[in-house]
N, C-alpha and C positions, 0 to 999 in steps of 0.2 A: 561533574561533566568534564570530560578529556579531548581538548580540542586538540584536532588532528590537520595536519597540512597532507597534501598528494607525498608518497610515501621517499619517492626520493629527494624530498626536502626536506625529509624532518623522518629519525631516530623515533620508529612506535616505540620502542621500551619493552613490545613484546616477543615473542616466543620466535626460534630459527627454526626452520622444516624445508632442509635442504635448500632451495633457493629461496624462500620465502619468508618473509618478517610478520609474523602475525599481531595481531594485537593483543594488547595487555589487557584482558575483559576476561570475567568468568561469565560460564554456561552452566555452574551446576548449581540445583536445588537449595536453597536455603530453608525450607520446611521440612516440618518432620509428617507431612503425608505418608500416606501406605506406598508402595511403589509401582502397585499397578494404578494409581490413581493417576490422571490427568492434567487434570490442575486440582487447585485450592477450595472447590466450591463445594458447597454442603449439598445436600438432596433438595433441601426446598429449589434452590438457586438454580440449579440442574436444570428441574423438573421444567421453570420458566424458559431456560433458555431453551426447551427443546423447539418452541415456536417456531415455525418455519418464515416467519414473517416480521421484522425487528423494526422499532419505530425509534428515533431520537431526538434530542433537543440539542440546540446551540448554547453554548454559554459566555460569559464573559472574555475564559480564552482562547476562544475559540478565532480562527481566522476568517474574517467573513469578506473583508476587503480584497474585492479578483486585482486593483494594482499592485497588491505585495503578492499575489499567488493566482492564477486563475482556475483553479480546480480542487479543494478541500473536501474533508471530510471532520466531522467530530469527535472532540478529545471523546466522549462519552461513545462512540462507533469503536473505535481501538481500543477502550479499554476493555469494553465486553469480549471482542475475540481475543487480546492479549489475557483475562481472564478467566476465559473458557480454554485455551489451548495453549497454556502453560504454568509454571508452578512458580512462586517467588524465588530469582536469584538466576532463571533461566535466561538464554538469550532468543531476543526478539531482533531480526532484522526487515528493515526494509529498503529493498531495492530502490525506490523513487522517491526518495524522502521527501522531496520540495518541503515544506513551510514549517515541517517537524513534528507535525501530530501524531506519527507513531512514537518517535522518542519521550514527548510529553506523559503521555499518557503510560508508559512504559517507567517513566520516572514515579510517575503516581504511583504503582502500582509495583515497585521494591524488581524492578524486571530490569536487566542487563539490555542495551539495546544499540545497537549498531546502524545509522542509515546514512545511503548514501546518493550522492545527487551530483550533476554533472557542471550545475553553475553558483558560482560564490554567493550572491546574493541570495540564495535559500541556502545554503550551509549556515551564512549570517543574521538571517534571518531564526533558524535552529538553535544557532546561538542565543540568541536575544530571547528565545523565550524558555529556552532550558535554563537559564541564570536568573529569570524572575521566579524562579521557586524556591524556595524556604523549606522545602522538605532536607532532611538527612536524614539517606539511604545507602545500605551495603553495595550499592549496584553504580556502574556509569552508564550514561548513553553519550554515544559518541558520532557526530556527524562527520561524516566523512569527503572532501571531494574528491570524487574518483567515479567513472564509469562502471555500471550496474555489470558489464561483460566482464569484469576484472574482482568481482566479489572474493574470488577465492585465491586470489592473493594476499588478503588479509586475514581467514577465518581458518580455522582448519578444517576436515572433515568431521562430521555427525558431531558437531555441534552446535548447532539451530535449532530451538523446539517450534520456532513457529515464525515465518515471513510472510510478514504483512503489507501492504502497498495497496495506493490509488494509482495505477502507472499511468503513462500518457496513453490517449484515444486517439491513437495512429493519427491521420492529418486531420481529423476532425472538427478541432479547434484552428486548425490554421487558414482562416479564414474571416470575413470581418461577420461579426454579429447584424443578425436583422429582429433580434427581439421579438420575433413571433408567438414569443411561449407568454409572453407581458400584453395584456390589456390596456387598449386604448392609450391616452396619455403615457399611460406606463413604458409604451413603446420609446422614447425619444427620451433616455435617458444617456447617462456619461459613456455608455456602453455600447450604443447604438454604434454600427462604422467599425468598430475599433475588433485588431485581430487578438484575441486574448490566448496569445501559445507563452509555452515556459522558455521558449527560445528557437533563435534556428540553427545553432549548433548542428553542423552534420552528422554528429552521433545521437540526437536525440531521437529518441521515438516517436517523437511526436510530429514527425515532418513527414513521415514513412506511410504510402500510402495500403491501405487494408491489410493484401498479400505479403509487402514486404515487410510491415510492422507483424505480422505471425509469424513470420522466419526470424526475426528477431526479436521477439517473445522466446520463443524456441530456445533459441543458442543462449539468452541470459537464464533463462532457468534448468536448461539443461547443465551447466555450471553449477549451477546453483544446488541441484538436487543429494549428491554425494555430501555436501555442510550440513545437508538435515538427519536430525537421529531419526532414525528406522519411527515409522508411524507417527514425524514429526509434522505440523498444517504445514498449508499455504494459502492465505486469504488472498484473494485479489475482488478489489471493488471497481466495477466498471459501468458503465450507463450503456443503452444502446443509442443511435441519432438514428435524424433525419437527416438525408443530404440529396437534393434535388429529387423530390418526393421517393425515395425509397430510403426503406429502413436499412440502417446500418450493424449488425450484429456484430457490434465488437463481442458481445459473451461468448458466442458460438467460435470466432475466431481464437481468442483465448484460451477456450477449454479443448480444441482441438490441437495448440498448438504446446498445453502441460502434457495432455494424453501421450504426443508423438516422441517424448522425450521421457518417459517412462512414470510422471505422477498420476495417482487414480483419483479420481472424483469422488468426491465423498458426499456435500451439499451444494443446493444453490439455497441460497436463505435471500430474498428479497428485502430491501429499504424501502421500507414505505415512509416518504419524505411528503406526504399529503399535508400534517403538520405546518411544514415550511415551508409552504406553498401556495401561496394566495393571488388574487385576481388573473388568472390565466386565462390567456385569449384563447379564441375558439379556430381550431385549425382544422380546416375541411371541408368544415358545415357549407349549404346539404348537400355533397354528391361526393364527399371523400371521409369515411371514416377514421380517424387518426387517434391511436392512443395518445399519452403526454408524454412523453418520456422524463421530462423533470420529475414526475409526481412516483417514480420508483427506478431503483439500482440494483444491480447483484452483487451479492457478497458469493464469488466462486471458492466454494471449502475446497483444498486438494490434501491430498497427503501422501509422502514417501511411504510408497508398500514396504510392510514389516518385511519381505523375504526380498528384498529388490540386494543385490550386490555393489560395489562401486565398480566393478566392470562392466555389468549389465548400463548401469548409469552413464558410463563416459562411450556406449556404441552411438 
């Protein structure tokens, strides 16, 4: 692991490209795959992941505590699309690191991996769980503090095989918890009251309401797109809400705001988190139908079009 301070503090050690210092990290294959292959997986392995529908479990290292993070996903979630859409030695970024479960899991898995996050205590937190592994790998992951709009001051062009993130859910977290999705007692837990955002930093996204969180969806991955190799992913895992009975469509916001910046859709694969999800109150019953929205997430597949240009990309 290469722990990195904000760049004009601290000498990366990596590569100069006119005004920019990039970092000292490879992006290229360590396998001896075919070269039109993908990633590393055999046929059996393929064939499973073609399911449109992806289920997972928590584990030990998993971060389950919303006071160190209020919005995770599992090491076992990242390591399937870091598996499925890249090849050992490649580079994995993500934009919204918070708690570090892309890194980890990118560590497991012999993967280069870069993420970055706007406040110290999840860098530090990245920290702390990149340094409890015992694995020795060709590869670094490196948490970075720096704004997700400033990515391409540290990477250079078309080299990202695959950016991964849980980003923030525009203001939808900013707001105090009413427990509704918890049954009975369940309701009045340490949760109840309390507003669980990653911060109110004026750069965050997460403060940003609907409209102006897809303008700035936008402008970060539009940066973003020209660092990806031609026919490189982009996952993004997002939930839809409820907010004063009407649904809230972060996916649709999202995937309207890749398209307008030039990545094409490729899948929506569904989290089915029924699994993880037990005594759930009843919301609606009888005169308002309501899905759950905990009990399922999308995983939005994109990808840099093989004939896209970097001029095309920076209109």
């Amino acid at each position: 692991m290469q722990k990195l301070l904000p760049k004009k503090e601290e000498d990366t050690g990596g590569v100069s490209a006119g005004n920019h210092q990039y970092l000292s990290i490879g992006h290229e294959r360590l396998c001896s795959c075919p070269p039109n292959h993908i990633n590393c997986m055999d046929a059996k392995t393929w064939l499973k992941s073609q399911l449109g529908v992806w289920e997972f479990n928590y584990n030990g290292r998993d971060i389950r505590d919303k006071k160190l993070h209020p919005a995770t996903y599992p090491i076992s979630l990242a390591r399937k699309c870091i598996d499925l859409f890249t090849h050992e030695g490649e580079l994995v970024v993500d934009p919204f690191v918070g708690s570090g479960t892309t890194l980890v899991a990118a560590m497991d898995a012999n993967r280069n991996a870069v993420g970055f996050d706007l406040q110290q205590k999840y860098i530090d937190l990245c920290e702390s769980r990149l340094s409890q592994s015992s694995l020795l790998t060709q590869t670094k992951q490196i948490p970075v503090l720096a704004d997700a709009r400033d990515i391409n001051k540290y990477l250079p062009e078309q080299s990202i095989s695959l950016a991964l993130t849980s980003p923030p859910y525009a203001n939808l977290l900013n707001r105090k918890r009413k427990n509704k999705s918890r049954r009975g007692d369940l309701r009045a837990n340490e949760q109840l009251g309390k507003v669980e955002q990653y911060s109110q930093d004026e750069k965050d996204l997460g403060i940003l309401p609907l409209d102006e969180y897809k303008k700035a969806m936008a402008d970060v991955y539009k940066d973003l797109l020209p660092l990806l190799k031609p026919k490189a992913h982009c996952v993004i895992n997002v939930p839809d809400m409820w907010w004063e009975n009407e649904r809230i469509t972060i996916h649709i916001a999202v995937i309207e705001a890749l398209r307008s910046v030039g990545y094409e859709l490729r899948n929506i694969i569904i989290w089915d988190r029924r699994n993880i999800v037990n005594r759930i109150g009843i919301f609606g019953w009888p005169s308002n139908y309501i899905t759950m929205g905990v009990t399922f997430e999308y995983l939005l597949d994109f990808w840099r079009p093989p004939t896209l240009t970097v001029s095309e990309s920076q209109q």
